[in-house]
Structure formats: C-alpha cells, structure tokens
C-alpha positions as CSV (number, residue, x, y, z in Angstrom):
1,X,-122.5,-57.2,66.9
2,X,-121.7,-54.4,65.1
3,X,-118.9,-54.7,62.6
4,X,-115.4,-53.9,64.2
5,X,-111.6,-55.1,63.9
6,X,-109.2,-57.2,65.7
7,X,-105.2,-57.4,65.4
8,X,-103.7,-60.6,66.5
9,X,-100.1,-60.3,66.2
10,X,-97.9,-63.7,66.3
11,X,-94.9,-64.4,67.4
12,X,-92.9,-65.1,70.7
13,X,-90.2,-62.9,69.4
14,X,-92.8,-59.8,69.9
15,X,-93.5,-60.6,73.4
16,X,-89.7,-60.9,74.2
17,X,-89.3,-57.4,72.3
18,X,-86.8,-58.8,70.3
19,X,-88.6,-56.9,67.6
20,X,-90.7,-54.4,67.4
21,X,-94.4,-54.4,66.6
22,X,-94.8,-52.2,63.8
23,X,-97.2,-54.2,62.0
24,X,-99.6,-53.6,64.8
25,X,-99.3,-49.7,63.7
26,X,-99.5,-49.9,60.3
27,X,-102.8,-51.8,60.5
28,X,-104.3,-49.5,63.2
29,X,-104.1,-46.5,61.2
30,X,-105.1,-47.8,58.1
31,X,-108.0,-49.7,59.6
32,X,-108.9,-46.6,61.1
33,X,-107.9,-44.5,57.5
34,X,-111.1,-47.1,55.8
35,X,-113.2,-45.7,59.3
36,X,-113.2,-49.1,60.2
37,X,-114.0,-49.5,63.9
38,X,-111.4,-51.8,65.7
39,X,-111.2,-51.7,69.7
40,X,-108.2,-54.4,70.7
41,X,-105.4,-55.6,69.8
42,X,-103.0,-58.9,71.2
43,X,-100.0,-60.5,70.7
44,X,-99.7,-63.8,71.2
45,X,-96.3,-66.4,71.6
46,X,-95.9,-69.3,68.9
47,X,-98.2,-71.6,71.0
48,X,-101.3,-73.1,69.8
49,X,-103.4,-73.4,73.6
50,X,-102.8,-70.0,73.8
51,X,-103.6,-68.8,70.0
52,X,-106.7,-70.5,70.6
53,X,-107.4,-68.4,73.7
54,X,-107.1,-65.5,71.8
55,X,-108.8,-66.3,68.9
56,X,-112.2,-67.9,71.1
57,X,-111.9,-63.9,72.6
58,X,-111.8,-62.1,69.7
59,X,-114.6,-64.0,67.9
60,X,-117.4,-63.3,71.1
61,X,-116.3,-59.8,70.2
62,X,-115.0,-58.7,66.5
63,X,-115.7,-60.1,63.4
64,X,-112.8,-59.1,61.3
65,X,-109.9,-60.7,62.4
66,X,-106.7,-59.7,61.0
67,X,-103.4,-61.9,62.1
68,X,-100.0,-61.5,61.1
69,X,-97.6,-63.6,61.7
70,X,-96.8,-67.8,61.9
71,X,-96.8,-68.8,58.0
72,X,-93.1,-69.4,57.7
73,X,-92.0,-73.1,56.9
74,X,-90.4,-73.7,60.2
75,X,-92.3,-75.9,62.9
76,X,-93.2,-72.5,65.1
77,X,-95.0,-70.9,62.7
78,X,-98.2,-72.3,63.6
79,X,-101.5,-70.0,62.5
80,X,-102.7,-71.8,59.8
81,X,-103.1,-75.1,61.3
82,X,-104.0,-73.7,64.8
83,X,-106.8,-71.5,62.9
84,X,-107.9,-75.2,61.0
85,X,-107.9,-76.8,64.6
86,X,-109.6,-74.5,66.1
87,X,-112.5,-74.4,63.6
88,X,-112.4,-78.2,63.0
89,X,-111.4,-78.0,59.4
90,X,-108.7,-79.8,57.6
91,X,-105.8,-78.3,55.7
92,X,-105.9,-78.6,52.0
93,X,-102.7,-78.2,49.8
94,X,-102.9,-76.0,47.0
95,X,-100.7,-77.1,44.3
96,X,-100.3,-73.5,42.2
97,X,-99.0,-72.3,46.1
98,X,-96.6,-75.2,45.7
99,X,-95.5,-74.0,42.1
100,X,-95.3,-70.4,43.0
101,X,-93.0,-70.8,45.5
102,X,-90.8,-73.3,43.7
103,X,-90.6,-70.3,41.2
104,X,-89.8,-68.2,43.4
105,X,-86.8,-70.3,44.8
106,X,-85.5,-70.9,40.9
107,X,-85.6,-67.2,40.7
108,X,-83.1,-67.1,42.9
109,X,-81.1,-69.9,42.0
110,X,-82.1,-71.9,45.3
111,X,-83.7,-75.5,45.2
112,X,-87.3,-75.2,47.6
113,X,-86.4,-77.0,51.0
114,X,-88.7,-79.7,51.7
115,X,-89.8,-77.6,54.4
116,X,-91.4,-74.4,52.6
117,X,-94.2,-76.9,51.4
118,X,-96.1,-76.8,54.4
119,X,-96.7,-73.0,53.2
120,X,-98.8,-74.6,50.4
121,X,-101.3,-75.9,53.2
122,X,-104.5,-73.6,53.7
123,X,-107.8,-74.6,55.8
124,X,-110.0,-75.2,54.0
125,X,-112.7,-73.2,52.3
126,X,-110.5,-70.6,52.8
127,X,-108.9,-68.5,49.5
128,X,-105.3,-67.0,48.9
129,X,-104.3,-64.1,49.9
130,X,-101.5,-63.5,46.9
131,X,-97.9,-62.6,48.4
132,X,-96.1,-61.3,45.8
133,X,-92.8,-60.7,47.7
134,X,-91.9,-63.6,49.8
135,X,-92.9,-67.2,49.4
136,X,-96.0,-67.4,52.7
137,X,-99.3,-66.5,51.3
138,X,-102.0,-65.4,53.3
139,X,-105.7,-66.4,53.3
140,X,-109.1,-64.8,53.2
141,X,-111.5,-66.9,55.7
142,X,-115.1,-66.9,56.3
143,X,-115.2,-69.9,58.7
144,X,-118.9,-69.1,59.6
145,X,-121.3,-66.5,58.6
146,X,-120.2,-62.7,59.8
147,X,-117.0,-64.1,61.0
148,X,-114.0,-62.6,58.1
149,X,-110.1,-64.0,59.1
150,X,-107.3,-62.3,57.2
151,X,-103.7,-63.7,57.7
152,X,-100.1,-61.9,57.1
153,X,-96.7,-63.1,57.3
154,X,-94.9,-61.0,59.6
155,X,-92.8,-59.5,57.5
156,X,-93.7,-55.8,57.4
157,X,-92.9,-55.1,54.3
158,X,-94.8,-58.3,52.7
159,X,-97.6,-57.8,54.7
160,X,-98.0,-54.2,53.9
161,X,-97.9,-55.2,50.6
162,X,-100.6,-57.5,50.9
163,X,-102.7,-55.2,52.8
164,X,-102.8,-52.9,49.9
165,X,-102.6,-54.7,46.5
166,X,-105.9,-57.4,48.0
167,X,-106.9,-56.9,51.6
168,X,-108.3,-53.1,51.0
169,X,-110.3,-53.6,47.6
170,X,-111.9,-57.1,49.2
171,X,-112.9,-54.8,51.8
172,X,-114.1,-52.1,49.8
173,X,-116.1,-54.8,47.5
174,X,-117.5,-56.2,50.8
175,X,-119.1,-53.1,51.6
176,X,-117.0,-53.0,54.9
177,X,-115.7,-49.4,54.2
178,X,-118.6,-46.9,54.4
179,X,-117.2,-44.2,55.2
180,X,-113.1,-42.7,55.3
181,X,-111.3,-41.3,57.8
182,X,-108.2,-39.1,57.1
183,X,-105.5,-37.5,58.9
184,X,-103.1,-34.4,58.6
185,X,-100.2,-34.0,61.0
186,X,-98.9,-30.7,61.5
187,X,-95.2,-30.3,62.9
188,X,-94.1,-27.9,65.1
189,X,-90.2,-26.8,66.4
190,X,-89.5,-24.7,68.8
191,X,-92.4,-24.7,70.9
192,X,-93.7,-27.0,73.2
193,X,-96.9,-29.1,73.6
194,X,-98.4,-27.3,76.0
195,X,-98.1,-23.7,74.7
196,X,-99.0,-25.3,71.3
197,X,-102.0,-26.7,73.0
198,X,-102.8,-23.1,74.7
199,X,-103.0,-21.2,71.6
200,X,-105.4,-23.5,69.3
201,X,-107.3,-24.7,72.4
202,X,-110.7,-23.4,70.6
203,X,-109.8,-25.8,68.0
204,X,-109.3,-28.9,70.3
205,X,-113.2,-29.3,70.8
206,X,-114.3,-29.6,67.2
207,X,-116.0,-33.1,66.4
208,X,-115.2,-33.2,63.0
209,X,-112.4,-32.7,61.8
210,X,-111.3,-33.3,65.6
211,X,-107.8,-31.8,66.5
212,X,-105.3,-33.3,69.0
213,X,-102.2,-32.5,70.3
214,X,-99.2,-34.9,70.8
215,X,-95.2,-34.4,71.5
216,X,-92.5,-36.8,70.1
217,X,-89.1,-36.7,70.3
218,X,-88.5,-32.3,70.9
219,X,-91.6,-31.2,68.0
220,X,-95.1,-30.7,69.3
221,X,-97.5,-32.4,66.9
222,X,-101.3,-31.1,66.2
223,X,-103.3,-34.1,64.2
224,X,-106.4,-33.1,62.2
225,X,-109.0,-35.8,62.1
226,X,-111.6,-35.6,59.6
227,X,-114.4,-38.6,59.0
228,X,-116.4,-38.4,56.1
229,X,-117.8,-40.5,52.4
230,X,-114.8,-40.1,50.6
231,X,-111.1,-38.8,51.0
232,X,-111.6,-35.7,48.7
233,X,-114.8,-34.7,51.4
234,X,-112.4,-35.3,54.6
235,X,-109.8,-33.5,52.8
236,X,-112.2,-30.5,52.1
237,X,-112.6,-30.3,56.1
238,X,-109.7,-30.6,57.0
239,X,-108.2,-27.4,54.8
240,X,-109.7,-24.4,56.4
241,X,-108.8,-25.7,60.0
242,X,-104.9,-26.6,58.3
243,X,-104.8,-23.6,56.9
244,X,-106.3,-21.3,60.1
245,X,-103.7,-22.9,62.7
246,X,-100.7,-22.4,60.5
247,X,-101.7,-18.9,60.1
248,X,-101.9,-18.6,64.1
249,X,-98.7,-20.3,64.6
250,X,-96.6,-19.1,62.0
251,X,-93.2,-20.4,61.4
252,X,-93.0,-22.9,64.7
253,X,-95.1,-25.2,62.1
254,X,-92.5,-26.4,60.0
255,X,-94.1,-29.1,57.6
256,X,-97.0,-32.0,57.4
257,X,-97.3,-35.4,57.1
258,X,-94.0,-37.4,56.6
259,X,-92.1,-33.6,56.5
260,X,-88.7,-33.9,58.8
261,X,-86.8,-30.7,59.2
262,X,-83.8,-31.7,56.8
263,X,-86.6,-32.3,53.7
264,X,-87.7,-29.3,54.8
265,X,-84.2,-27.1,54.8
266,X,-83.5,-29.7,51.7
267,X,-86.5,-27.8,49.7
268,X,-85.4,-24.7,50.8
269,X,-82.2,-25.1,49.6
270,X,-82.5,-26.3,46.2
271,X,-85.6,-23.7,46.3
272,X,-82.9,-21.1,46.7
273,X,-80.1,-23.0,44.4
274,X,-77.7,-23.0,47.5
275,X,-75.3,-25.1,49.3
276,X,-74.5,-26.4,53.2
277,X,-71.8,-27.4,55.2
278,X,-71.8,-28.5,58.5
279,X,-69.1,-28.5,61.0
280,X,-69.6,-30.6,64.2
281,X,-68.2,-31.7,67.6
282,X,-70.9,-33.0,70.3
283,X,-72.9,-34.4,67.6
284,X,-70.3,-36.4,65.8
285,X,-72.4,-36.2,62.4
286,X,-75.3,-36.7,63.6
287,X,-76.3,-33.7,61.6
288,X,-74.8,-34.5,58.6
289,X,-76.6,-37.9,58.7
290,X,-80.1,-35.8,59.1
291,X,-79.3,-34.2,56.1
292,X,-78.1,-37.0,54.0
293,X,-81.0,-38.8,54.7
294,X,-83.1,-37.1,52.7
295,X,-83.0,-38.5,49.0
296,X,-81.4,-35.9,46.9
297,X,-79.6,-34.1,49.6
298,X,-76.3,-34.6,47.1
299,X,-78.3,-31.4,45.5
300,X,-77.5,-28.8,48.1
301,X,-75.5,-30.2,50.8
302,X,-71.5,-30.7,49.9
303,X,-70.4,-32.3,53.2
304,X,-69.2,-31.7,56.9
305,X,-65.9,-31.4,59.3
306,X,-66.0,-33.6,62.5
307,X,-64.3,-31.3,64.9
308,X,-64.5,-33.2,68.1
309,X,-60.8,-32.2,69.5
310,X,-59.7,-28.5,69.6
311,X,-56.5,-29.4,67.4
312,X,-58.8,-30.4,64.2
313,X,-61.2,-27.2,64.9
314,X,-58.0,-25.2,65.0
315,X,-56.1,-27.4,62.1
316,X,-59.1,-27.7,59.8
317,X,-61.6,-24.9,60.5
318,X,-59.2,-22.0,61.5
319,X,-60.6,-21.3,64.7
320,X,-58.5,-18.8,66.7
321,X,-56.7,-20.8,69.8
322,X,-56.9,-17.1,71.5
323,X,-60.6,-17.4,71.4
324,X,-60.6,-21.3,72.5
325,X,-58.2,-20.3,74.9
326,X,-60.4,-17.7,76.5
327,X,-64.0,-18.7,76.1
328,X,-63.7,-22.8,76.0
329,X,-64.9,-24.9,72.9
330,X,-68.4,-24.8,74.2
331,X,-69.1,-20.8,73.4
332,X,-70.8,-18.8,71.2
333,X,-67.4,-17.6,69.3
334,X,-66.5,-20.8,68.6
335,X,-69.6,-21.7,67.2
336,X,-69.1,-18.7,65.1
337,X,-65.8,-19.3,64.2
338,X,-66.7,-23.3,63.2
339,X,-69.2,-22.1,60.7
340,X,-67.2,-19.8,59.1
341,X,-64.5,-22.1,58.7
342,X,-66.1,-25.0,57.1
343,X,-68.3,-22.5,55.2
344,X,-65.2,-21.2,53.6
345,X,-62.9,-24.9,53.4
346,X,-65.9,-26.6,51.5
347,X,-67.2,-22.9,49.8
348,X,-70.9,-23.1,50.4
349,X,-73.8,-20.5,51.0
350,X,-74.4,-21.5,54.1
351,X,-73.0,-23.4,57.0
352,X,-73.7,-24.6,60.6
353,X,-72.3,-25.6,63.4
354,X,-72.6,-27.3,66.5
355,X,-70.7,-27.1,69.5
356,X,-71.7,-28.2,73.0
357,X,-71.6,-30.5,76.0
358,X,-73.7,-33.6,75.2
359,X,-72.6,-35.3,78.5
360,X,-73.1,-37.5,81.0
361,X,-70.0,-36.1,82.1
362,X,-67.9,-32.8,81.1
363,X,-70.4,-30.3,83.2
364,X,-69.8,-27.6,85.5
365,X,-71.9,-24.5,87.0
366,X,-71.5,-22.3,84.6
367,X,-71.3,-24.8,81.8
368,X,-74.0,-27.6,82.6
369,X,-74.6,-30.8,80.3
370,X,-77.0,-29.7,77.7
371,X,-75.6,-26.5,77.1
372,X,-75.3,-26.0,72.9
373,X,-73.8,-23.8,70.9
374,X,-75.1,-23.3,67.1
375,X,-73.4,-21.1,64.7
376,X,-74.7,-20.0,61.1
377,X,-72.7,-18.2,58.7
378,X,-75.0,-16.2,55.8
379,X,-74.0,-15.8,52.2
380,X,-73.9,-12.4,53.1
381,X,-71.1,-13.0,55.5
382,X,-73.4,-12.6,58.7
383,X,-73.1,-14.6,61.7
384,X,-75.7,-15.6,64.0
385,X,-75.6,-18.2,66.8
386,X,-77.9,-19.6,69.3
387,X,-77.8,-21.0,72.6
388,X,-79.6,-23.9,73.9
389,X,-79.4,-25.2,77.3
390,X,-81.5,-28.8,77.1
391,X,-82.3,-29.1,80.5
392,X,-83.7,-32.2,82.5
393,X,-81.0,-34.8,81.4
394,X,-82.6,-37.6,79.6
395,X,-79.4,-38.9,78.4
396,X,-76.3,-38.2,75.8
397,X,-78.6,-38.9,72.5
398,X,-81.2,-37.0,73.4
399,X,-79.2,-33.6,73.8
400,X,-77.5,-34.6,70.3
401,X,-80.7,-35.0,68.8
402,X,-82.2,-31.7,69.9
403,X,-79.1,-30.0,68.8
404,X,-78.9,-31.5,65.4
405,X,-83.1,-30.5,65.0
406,X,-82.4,-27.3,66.9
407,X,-79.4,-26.2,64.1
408,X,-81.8,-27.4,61.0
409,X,-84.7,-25.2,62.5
410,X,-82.5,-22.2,63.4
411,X,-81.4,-22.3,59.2
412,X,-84.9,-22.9,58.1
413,X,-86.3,-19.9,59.4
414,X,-83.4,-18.0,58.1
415,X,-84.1,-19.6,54.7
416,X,-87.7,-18.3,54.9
417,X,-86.1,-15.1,56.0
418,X,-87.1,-12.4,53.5
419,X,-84.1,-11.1,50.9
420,X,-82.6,-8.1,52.0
C-alpha cells in the first residue's frame, strides 16, 4: 500500500449539519499542501459500532489516519476508548495530562469537574499530541507497523493549532513529506467562469503547475497548482504562469490568495491617502460591513448613510424629490445624487452608492428584481454610475451581495485609473 491519508471526522452534530465541517477542509488542503496523497474522507455519529466500521475501512486502505473529534469529557465523546477497543489495548492515564488540565482550569479560576479526567486516558503505547489551547489532548498512534493514527478535538481552532505546532514537523521528521504542493488563487470580478475559462484555455492543460478554473459566490476563480521538492521551487513555477494570465486578463483579476475586494479598495485607498463614504438603501450596510471588515479600514473609510426610505435620502443626502419624483429611487440619478450627498455630509474623496430592487417583491417590467443602481462621486467632482441587472433570481442576499462586490469593483478600477 502506498502511503496515503484518511479524514475521519467525529461527531453526530456533523451529520445533522448542525455545524459545519470545516475541519474536513482545513486538513484536505494542507495534506495536499505536504503533497500527501489522501483519497477519502468520512464522518461518522458518536457511536462506537459504527466508529469501528469506519475505522476497519480505512485501515484495509490508508495508513495515516487523521480523526478529529470525540475527546471532550462528556460520555459521547468516544474516540479514544473506541480506538483502544478496537485495537485491544487498554487506556492508560497520564498523570502530567491530569495536571495540565487542572492548570488550565486554575488559570481560569474554575475547579476541574470530575469529569474532564477521563481526557487524561490515552491507549496505550500511544504519545500526546500537546493541545495548548483547550484542555483534550490528542495522540500520536502506531498501533501496528505502517499503520500512523492522529487524533483532534474538534475544535477548529485547537485542532488547527495542533496540526501545525506537532502534527506537520512529526510528519516531516517521518519522512512522510517528499515532496510540496502549493497553490495560488487568482480572483477575478466582473467576468464570468466561462469566458475566464475561454481566454486561458491553453493554460488549462499544463501538468505542472496545472491550472483550474472555479466560480464562487459572483468572482471567477483560476487556481495554480504547482508540485515540486520545496515551496520556493513550486513557487518558482508558479510565477511566470501568475504573472502571464494577469497580463492577459488585465484588471478583471483583482487580487490572490486570501485578497477580498474591500482589502483590495482598502490598499488602494490608504495607497492614495484618501477617504470613503458609502450611502445605501437595498443593501442596508451590507457594504459598509465589507469594508469594515477589513482590519484597518478606520484608515480610509469614515462611515455610511442608510437611506432605505426616500424621506432620509431626501432629509440626509439632499437628493432632489423632483428627480425621485420623476425617475423612482431605483435610477441612475439617484444613485448619483446619493453619492454626492454623503460624499459631501461626511467630506470624503470618494463615495458610493447603492440603490436598487433587491426583491422578492417590488418588481415590475421595466424595473425587474435585480435591477442596481451604483453611483460614484470622484474627488474631482465627476460622477459615474453603473447599472446592473442580476438576473436569474437566486434570492434577496444574493442580489445584495453582488451589488455590494459590484460597487467595490466599480471604485477599484477607478482607483487604478491613471491621474489625469
């Protein structure tokens, strides 16, 4: 058998998708980050018959088996003594386990419940895996010869933690990473994954680094692959094909990696040493919430006006109830007339606005749900706006979410905009 990975994720409250299994993802990619092969994945409920099942599978074929979940104190968290059961070994306590968790509890001024000790039981043979952040340790198992168990509270955070302070150099010491595997993700706005697709097709059958496309949530996504000895090599591939498919898709690719289109705008901005304002109505701050996400945004960004009725849009940003009168809230001169007025109540460089129908309701024929307004006022005093028409319904959030991206990209490639 050749060496390859297995996820087993624990817990009843997965299957019932009461939460979501995000350890599953973090331990895909960076298995596959360490080119570590790993071909399944299961999750399994708090049951030991059926822990067993899984784990009898995944031994006839993987031999790195890496569970998360089950080592809380309360009676259903059940992997360490179904994993001793099922390999016939008994559990052992370990007294500095014991301690570290009673220190952990004084820490916080809380008396360990009788309970927690069972956290102190491993199988036995098998060593700590240290958990520096909660109180359940994890172990490192070789219950028989080419056969390596790993075990994670389920926890993300913990577990993450875990992964990469002792999990990842035991590897690396083992001699289970031979090779590294690393990823760039380019982001795209404004054009979709199938044109995306049409103009780099040459690049989609390279081997190495390979390059696929993807779409998520309105941005087209192209992911360069490259395998090779060490992360500086794969990094040396993956460059000139980065660098070639920007220069061929020009400003629809926004950013890389963990980019988002407010970090991106929030560079630009403090790049520039200017400020934003927002005004809003169908989005309801959802666009101020983008921007404020980003750490730092304080910087550049000096707040927003929450227009939703036509008497605060007239009230607060001065637009002209002539213009409302005649052309409805959901126009391109009100979306003007929005920007301009928040840009000069909250005196910033620049300022957007959004201004549309974000439905399920509120449509008609020549005003269908999904149809967006977006203004921008310059420093220079220009206006611009845009118009956006979301079609294929796919509910209220989704139209407020392409609008709120929409508006970000519509300033960034104004901020990359020459100076006049």
């Amino acid at each position: 058998m050749d060496n390859s990975a297995e996820i087993i994720c624990i817990g009843t409250e997965l299957l019932l998708g009461d939460i979501l299994n995000s350890n599953a993802q973090f331990l895909a990619r960076q298995l596959a980050s360490l080119g570590i092969p790993h071909y399944y994945e299961s999750v399994v409920g708090d049951n030991p018959t059926r822990i067993k099942q899984a784990v009898a599978l995944a031994c006839e074929r993987s031999n790195l088996l890496l569970f998360t979940g089950g080592l809380g104190p309360t009676p259903d968290d059940l992997t360490l003594e179904t994993l001793a059961d099922f390999f016939s070994v008994p559990l052992v306590e370990h007294p500095e386990i014991l301690a570290d968790i009673e220190a952990k509890f004084a820490q916080r001024g809380r008396v360990m419940s009788p309970s927690n000790r069972k956290q102190a039981l491993l199988p036995q043979g098998a060593a700590v895996l240290p958990n520096s952040l909660g109180t359940a340790p994890g172990i490192i198992w070789e219950p028989r010869r080419g056969l390596l168990l790993m075990t994670f509270p389920g926890v993300p955070q913990e577990m993450q933690s875990m992964w990469r302070a002792t999990a990842v150099p035991y590897l690396q010491a083992q001699g289970w990473v031979k090779e590294t595997m690393v990823s760039r993700m380019l982001k795209f706005w404004g054009l979709s994954e199938s044109a995306m697709a049409e103009q780099v097709a040459d690049y989609l059958t390279l081997s190495n680094p390979t390059v696929a496309p993807y779409a998520s949530h309105g941005e087209a996504k192209l992911r360069i692959t490259a395998r090779a000895s060490s992360t500086a090599a794969a990094l040396a591939l993956i460059e000139p094909v980065e660098t070639a498919i920007k220069a061929r898709l020009g400003l629809d690719c926004y950013g890389t990696d963990e980019d988002t289109l407010a970090s991106v705008v929030g560079a630009l901005l403090l790049q520039s040493q200017q400020t934003l304002a927002v005004a809003e109505s169908c989005t309801g701050g959802g666009l101020g919430q983008m921007i404020t996400a980003v750490a730092g945004s304080s910087a550049y960004f000096l707040g927003g006006i929450i227009a939703y009725d036509n008497a605060v849009k007239v009230n607060l940003l001065h637009v002209d109830p002539a213009v409302l009168e005649r052309e409805g809230a959901v126009s391109s001169e009100v979306a003007v007339q929005m920007a301009l007025g928040v840009q000069a109540a909250l005196k910033t460089d620049w300022a957007l606005s959004i201004t549309g129908i974000a439905g399920p309701a509120g449509g008609s024929d020549t005003k269908p749900v999904g149809l967006v307004y977006i203004g921008l006022a310059t420093p220079t005093g220009q206006t611009l706006s845009f118009k956006h028409e979301f079609a294929g319904f796919r509910g209220r959030d989704w139209v407020r979410h392409l609008s709120c991206c929409s508006a970000l990209d519509g300033l960034r490639r104004q901020l990359l905009q020459p100076a006049a």
